[in-house]
ROMI-333706 format. One record per residue (C-alpha): residue in three letters; y negated, z negated, x. Coordinates in steps of 0.2 Angstrom, whole numbers, padded with zeros to 4 digits, always signed. Each point is the difference from the previous one (the first is absolute). Layout:
REM ROMI-333706
AlaYZX/...
END
This chain:
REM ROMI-333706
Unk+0479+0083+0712/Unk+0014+0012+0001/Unk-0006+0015+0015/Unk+0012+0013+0005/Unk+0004-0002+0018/Unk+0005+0010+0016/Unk+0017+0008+0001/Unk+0008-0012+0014/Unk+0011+0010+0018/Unk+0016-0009+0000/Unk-0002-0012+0016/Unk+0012-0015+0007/Unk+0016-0006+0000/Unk+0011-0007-0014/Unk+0008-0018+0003/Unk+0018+0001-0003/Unk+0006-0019-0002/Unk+0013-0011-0008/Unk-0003-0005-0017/Unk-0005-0017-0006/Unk-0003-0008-0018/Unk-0016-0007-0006/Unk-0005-0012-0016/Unk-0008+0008-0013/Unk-0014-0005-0009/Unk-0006+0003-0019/Unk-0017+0007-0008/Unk-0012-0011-0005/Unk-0009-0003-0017/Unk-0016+0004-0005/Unk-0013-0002-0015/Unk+0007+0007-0015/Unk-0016+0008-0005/Unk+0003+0009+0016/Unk+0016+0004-0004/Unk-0003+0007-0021/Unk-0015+0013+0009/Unk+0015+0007+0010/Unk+0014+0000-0012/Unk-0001+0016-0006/Unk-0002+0007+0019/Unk+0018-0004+0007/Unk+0009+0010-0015/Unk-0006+0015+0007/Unk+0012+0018-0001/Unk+0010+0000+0016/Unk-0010+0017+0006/Unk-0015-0010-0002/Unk+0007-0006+0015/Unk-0009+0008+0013/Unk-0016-0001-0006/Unk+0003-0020+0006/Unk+0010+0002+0015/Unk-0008-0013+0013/Unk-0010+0008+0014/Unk-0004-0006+0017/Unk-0016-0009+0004/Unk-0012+0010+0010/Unk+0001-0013+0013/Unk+0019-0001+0001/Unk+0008+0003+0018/Unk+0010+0017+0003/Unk+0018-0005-0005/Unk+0012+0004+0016/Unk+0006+0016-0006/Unk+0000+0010-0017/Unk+0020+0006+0003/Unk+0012-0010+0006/Unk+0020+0001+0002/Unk+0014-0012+0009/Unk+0018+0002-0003/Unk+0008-0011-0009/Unk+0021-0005+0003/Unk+0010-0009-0014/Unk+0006-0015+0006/Unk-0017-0007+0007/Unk-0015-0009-0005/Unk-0015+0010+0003/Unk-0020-0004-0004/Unk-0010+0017+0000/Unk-0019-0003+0001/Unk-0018+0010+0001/Unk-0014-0011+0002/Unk-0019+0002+0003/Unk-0005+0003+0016/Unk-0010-0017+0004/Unk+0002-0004+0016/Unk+0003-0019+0002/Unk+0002-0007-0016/Unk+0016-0007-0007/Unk+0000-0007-0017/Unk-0017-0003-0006/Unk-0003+0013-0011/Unk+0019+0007+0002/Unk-0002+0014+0011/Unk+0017+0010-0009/Unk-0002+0011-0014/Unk+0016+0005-0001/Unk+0016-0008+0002/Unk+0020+0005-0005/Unk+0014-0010+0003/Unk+0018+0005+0001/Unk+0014-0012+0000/Unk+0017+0003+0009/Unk+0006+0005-0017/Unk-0013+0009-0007/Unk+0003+0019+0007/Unk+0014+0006-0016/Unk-0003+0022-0001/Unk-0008+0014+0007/Unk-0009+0014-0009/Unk+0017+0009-0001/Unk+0008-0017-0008/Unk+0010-0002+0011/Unk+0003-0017+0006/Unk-0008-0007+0016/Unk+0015-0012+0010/Unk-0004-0013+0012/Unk-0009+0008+0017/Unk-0005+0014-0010/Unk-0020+0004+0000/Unk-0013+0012-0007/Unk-0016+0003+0002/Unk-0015-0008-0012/Unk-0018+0008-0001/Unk-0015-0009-0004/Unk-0015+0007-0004/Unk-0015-0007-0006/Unk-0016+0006-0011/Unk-0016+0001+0013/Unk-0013-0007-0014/Unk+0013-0007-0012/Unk+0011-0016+0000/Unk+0014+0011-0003/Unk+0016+0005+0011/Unk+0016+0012-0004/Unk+0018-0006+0007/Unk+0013+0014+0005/Unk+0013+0006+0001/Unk+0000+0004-0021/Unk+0015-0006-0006/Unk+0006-0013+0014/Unk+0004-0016-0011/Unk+0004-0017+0004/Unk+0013-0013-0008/Unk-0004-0008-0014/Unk+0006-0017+0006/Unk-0010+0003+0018/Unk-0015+0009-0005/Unk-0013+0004+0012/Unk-0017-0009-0001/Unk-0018+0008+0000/Unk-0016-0008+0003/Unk-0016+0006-0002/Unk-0017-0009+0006/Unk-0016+0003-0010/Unk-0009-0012+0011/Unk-0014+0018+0007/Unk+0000+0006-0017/Unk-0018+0002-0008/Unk-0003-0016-0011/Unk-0008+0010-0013/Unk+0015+0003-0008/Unk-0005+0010-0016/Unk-0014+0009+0010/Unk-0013-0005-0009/Unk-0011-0003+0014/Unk-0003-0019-0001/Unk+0014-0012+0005/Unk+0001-0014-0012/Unk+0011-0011-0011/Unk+0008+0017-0007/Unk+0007+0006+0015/Unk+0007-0019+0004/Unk+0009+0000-0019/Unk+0005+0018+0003/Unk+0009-0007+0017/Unk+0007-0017-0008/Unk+0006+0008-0016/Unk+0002+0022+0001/Unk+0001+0004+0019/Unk+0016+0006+0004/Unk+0014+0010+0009/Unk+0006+0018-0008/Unk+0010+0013+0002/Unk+0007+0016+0001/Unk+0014+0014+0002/Unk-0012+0012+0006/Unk-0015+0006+0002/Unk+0001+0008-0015/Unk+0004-0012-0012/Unk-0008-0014-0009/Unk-0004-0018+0009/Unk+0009-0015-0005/Unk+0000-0021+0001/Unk+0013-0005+0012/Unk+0006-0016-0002/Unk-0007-0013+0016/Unk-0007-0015+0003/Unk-0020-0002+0004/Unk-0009-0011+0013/Unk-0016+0000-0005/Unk-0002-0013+0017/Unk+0008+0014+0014/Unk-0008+0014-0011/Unk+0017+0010-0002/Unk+0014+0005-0012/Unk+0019-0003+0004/Unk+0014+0009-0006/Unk+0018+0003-0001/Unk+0004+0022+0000/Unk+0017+0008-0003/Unk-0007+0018+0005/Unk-0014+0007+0007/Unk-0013+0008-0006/Unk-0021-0002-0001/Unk-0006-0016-0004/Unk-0020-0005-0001/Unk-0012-0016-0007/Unk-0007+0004-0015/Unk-0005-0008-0018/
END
């Protein structure tokens, strides 16, 4: 069941590593009886949105830190991360929740639009929801190039698995994952949410996708 939980103090450190690839994996099939209950829920208004935002588990560890920044220099490969603060464990659930990416290539304009030349940095702000699985990329109006986008990932692995809060989790929430969950969204807080276009792992529990700008992004169906 869905409980709102503690407002969480930034704590720890952010690791600031090269970037690496991994394979992909794609959702799973399940029972089309499953599947016809839900078919109405996934064509939702986009500010229905938040109403379905995923939420942390009430037994999900402290992420590292709520606000995060690093500069980033055009002309290197740079891996940006926040991960729960579990001390000892690597991979099994993921520890990461969020992950961005930027290859040598990727950094095209500042705010101002001015272009950004080889050696040329900026600084880039993270900051995260403390309940929601939700996080806001700045500087507004940096972009990236089209033909070197930046990569995003977000991990759903500590969400609450009672995704449509009904208080039981069941083969709803587990067709809701396979078939609605998703990534969205938005210019600003102010505006509506939208599906971005991304590839899910049902497996790593996480959504992977290419971004040209920043702006707010969450998991939602």
């Amino acid at each position: 069941m869905r409980r709102w939980m503690r407002m969480w103090v930034p704590v720890g450190v952010l690791a600031f590593v090269g970037a690496c690839s991994d394979a992909e994996v794609g959702p799973t099939g399940l029972p089309g009886d499953t599947e016809l209950r839900l078919s109405q829920v996934g064509s939702g208004n986009p500010q229905d949105v938040d109403a379905r935002i995923l939420v942390r588990a009430e037994d999900a560890p402290l992420l590292e830190t709520l606000h995060g920044a690093f500069w980033a220099v055009r002309g290197e490969r740079q891996t940006f991360r926040i991960r729960y603060d579990v001390p000892g464990e690597v991979e099994n659930p993921s520890p990461d929740f969020f992950r961005l990416d930027l290859h040598q290539e990727s950094l095209l304009t500042r705010p101002d639009g001015n272009l950004l030349a080889d050696g040329d940095s900026i600084l880039i702000t993270v900051d995260i929801d403390p309940v929601r699985l939700l996080v806001e990329l700045g500087p507004s109006g940096l972009t990236f190039s089209p033909e070197d986008p930046a990569e995003l990932r977000l991990w759903y692995a500590r969400a609450d698995r009672d995704y449509n809060g009904d208080g039981v989790e069941d083969d709803q929430d587990v067709a809701l994952e396979s078939s609605f969950l998703g990534l969205f969204t938005r210019d600003d807080p102010s505006s509506d949410w939208q599906p971005l276009s991304s590839d899910r792992d049902t497996v790593r529990k996480r959504f992977t996708a290419e971004i040209e700008h920043f702006t707010g992004y969450t998991i939602s169906w």
